[in-house]
C-alpha positions in Angstrom: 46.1 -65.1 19.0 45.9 -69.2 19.4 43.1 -70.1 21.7 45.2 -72.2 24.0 42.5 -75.4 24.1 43.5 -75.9 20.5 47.3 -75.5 21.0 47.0 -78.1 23.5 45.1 -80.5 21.5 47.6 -80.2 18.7 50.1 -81.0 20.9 47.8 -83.9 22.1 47.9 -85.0 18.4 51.8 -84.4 18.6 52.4 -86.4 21.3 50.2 -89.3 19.9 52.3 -89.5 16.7 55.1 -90.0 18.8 53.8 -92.5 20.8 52.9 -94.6 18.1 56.6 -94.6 16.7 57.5 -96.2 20.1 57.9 -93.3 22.6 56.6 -94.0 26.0 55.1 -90.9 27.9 56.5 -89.1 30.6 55.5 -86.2 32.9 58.1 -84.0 34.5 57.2 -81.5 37.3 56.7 -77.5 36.9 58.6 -76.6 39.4 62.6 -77.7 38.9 65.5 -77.4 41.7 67.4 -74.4 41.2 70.9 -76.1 42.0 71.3 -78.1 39.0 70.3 -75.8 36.5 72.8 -73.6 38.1 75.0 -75.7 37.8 74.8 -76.5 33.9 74.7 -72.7 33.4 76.0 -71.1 35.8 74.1 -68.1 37.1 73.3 -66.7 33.7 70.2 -68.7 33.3 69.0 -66.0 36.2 68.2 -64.2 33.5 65.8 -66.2 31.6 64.6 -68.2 34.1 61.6 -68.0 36.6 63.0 -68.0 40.4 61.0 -68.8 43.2 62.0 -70.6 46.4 60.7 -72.9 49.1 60.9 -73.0 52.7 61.9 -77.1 52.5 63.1 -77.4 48.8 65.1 -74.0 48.7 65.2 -72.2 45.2 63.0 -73.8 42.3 62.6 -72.4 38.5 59.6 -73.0 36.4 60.8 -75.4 33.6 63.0 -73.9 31.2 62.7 -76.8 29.0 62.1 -80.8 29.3 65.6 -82.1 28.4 67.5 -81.5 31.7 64.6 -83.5 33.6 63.4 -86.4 31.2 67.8 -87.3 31.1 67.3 -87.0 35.0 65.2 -89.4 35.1 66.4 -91.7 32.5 69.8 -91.7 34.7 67.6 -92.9 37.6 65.4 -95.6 36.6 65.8 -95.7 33.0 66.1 -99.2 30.9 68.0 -98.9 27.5 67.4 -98.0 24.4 64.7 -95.6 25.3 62.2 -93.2 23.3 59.8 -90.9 25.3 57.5 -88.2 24.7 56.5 -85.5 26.6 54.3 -82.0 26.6 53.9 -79.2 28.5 54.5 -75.9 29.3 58.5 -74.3 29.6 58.4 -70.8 30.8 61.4 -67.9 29.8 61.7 -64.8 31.1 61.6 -61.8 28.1 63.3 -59.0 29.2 64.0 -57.4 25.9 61.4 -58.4 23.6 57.7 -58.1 24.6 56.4 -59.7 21.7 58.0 -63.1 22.2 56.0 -65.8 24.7 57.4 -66.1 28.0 55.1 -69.1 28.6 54.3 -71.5 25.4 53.9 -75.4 24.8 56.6 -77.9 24.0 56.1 -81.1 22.8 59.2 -83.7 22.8 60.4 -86.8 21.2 63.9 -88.2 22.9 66.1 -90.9 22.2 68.5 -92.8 24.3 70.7 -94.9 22.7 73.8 -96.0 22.5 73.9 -98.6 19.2 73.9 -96.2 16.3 73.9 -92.3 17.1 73.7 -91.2 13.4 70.9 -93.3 13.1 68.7 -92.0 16.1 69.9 -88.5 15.1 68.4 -89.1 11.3 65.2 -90.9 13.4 64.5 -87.3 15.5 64.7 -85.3 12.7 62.6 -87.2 10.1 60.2 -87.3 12.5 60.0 -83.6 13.4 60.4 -82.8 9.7 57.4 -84.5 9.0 55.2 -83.4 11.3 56.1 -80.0 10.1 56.5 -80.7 6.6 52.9 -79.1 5.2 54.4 -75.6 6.9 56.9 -75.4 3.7 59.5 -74.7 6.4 63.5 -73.7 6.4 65.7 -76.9 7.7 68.9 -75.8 9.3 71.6 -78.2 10.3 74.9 -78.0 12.3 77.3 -79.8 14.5 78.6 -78.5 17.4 81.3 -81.6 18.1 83.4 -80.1 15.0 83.9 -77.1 16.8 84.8 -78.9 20.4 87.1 -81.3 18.1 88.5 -78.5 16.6 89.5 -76.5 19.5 90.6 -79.5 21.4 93.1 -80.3 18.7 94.6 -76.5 19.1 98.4 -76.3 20.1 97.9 -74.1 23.0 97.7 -74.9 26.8 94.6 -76.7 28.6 92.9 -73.5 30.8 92.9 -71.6 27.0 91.4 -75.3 25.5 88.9 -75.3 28.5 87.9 -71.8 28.5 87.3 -71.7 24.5 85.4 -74.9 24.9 83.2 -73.3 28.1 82.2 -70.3 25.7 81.3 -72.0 22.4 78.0 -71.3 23.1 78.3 -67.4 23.5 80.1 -66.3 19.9 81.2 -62.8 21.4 83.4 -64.1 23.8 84.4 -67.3 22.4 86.0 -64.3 19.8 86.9 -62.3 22.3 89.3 -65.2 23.6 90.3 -66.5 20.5 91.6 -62.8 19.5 93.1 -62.5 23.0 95.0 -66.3 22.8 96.1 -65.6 19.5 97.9 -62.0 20.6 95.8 -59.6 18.8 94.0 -58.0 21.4 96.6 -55.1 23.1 96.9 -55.7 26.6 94.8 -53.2 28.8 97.6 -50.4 30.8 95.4 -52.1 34.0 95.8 -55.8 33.0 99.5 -55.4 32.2 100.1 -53.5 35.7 98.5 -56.7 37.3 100.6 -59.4 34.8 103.9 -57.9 35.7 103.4 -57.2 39.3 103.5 -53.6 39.3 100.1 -53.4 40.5 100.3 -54.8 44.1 97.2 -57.6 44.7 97.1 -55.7 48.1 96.2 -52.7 46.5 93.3 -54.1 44.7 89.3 -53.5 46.4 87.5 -56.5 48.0 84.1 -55.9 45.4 81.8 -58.4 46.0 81.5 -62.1 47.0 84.9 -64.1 45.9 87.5 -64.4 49.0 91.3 -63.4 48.9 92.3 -66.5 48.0 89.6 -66.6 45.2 91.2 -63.6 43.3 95.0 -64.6 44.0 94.0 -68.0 42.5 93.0 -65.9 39.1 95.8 -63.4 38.7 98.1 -66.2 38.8 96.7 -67.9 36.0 96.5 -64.8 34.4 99.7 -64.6 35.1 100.7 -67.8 33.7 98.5 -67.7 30.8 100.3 -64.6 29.9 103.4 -66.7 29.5 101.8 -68.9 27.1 102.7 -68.7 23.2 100.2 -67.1 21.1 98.3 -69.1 19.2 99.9 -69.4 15.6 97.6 -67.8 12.9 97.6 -70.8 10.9 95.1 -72.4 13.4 93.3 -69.4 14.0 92.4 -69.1 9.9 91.3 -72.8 9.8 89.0 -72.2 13.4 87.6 -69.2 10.8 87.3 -71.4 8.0 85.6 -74.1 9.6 83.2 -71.3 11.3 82.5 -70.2 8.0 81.4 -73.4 6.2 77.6 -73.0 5.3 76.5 -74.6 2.2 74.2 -78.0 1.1 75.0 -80.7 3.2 77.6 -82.6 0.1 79.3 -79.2 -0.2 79.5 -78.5 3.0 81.4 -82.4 3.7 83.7 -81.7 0.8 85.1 -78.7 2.6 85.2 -79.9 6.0 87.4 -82.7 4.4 89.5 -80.4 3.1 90.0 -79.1 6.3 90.8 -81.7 8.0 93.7 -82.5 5.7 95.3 -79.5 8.5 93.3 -80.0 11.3 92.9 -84.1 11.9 91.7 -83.1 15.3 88.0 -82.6 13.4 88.3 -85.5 11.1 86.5 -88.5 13.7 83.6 -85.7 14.3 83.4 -85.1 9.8 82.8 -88.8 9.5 79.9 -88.7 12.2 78.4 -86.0 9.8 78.9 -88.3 6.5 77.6 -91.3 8.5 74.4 -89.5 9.4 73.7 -88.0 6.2 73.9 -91.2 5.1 71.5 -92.3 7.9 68.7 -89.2 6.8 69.3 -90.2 3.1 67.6 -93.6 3.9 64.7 -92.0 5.7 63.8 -90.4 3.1 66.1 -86.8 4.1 66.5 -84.4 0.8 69.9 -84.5 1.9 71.6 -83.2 -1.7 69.4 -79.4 -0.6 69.8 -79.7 3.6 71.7 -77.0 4.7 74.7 -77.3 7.2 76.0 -74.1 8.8 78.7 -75.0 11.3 78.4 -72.3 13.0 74.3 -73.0 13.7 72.9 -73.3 17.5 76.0 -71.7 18.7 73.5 -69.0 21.1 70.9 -70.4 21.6 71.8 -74.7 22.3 74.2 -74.5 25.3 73.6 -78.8 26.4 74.1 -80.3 22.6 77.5 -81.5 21.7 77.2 -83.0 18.8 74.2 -82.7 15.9 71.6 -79.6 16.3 69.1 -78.6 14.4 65.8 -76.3 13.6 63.5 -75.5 11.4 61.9 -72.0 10.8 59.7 -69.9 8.9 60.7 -68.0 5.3 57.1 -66.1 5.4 57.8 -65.2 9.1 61.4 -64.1 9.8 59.9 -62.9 12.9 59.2 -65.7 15.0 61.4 -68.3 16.6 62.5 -72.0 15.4 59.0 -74.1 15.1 61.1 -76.6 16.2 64.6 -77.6 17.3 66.6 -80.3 18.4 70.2 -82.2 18.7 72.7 -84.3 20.6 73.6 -84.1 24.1 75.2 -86.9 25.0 78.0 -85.1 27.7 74.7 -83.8 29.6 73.8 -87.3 30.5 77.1 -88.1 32.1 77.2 -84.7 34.2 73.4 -86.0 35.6 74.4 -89.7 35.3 76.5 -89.6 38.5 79.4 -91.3 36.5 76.8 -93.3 34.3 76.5 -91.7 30.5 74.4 -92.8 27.4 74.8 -91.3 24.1 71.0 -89.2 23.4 69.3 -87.1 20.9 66.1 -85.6 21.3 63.8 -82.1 19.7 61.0 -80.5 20.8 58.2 -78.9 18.7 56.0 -75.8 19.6 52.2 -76.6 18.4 51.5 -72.6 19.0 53.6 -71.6 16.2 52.6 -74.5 14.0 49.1 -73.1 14.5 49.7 -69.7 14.2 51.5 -70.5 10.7 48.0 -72.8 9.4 46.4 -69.6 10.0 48.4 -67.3 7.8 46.8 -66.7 4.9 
């Protein structure tokens, strides 16, 4: 076990680097409304998240992380470009594994800038990589915007292009729906009852909150979305393929390219990737041996749209990214108000860095 005096001076020592490549310290409270955390994730973050509530300020959540408040308050009262820093604790609930930290350090290096995105994304992760780079760690690389591009290029209607695009970040049922869509899943005796009528709406219980209107709202889109042609299989084989690509970064351009040639949807978000492995090349970025899965941060990276990253442990399998990052600029127009700034940020946990220096 880390004493925690010395996780927090590492992340003292963290924070300092960060501040001398031009990042200006911020502090963001503990204690986070409730309301718009639910409203980037629904109620599901329930389940990972500390709830409490206040007589005045109604329900509050310990920090689940430092991203959603530092772009707060950047959309406030923040000038542009911007780089800040930040450390603290995040708190996570851990229902299911007792052995992983429900309370541990962060510290954070974010970038707002609108003037060269695959340059500030190659910026973030050189600088993480080096702080970590006498750990001999495992650098993984995706991009979540090939996947958005991809399904928003689909021939198919818009509720089917909305709800892929809402559940890219939980694989299960992003499959679930693409089986469904793509007519491969039977329909249930229940569901096809419902679709054709036979099964009155009447005759269906009131369970929990949602109103009449509520449910008649949803079984006529079901209704409608049953109408809708299949998806054609050719799309649904070049969604697989694309999920599939995991190589070196070079390899893994060359068959996104060839891709593209049948889905041109994805080609504007492949040239992002060639223009930022251009960008890490010139830091200094082993790009020729980075790996690029393009399927990576898909469960655990639900605000980043665009590059994502982490790097982890070969010696420790066990434990969780030492550090991760990634693009995010859609979150900063949903707590913009209308105002949006492209932004790219990762965060580093000094516990683990520590915990590693000590293996033997």
């Amino acid at each position: 076990m880390i004493h925690r005096a010395k996780t927090l001076a590492r992340a003292a020592e963290l924070r300092a680097d960060f501040e001398a490549a031009g990042a200006v310290p911020v502090e963001t409270p503990i204690l986070q409304p409730a309301r718009t955390l639910l409203d980037l994730y629904g109620e599901e973050i329930r389940a990972r998240a500390y709830v409490t509530s206040d007589a005045l300020r109604g329900e509050q959540m310990l920090r689940p992380d430092f991203t959603v408040p530092v772009v707060q308050m950047h959309m406030a009262h923040g000038a542009e470009p911007a780089r800040y820093t930040y450390s603290g604790e995040v708190f996570r609930r851990q229902e299911h594994d007792p052995d992983r930290a429900n309370e541990y350090v962060q510290v954070g290096y974010e970038i707002f800038d609108r003037t060269d995105p695959a340059s500030a994304d190659a910026e973030v992760f050189s600088l993480l990589s080096e702080a970590v780079v006498h750990l001999n760690l495992r650098a993984a690389t995706g991009d979540i915007g090939v996947l958005m591009a991809a399904v928003k290029g689909l021939q198919t209607t818009a509720p089917r292009k909305a709800a892929l695009l809402r559940h890219i970040w939980r694989p299960r049922r992003f499959r679930a729906l693409l089986e469904r869509y793509a007519g491969r899943v039977p329909v249930s005796d229940e569901r096809a009852k419902l679709l054709s009528g036979a099964l009155s709406d009447t005759s269906i219980p009131m369970v929990g909150k949602r109103s009449r209107r509520e449910i008649d709202r949803r079984i006529d889109a079901l209704r409608e979305d049953a109408t809708a042609a299949p998806l054609s299989a050719g799309e649904v084989d070049l969604l697989d393929a694309l999920l599939d690509v995991r190589e070196t970064t070079p390899f893994a351009l060359e068959r996104l390219r060839d891709i593209a040639v049948d889905m041109p949807s994805i080609s504007l978000a492949v040239s992002g990737i060639e223009m930022r492995a251009d960008a890490l090349d010139r830091r200094g970025v082993d790009v020729e041996h980075l790996a690029f899965e393009a399927s990576f941060g898909r469960t655990s990276m639900e605000y980043y749209d665009g590059f994502v990253f982490g790097f982890f442990s070969a010696k420790r399998p066990d434990l969780p990214a030492v550090a991760t990052g990634g693009r995010y600029d859609a979150l900063t127009h949903r707590l913009g108000s209308g105002a949006e700034i492209p932004a790219v940020g990762g965060v580093l946990r000094p516990g683990l860095m520590l915990e590693l220096e000590a293996q033997p």
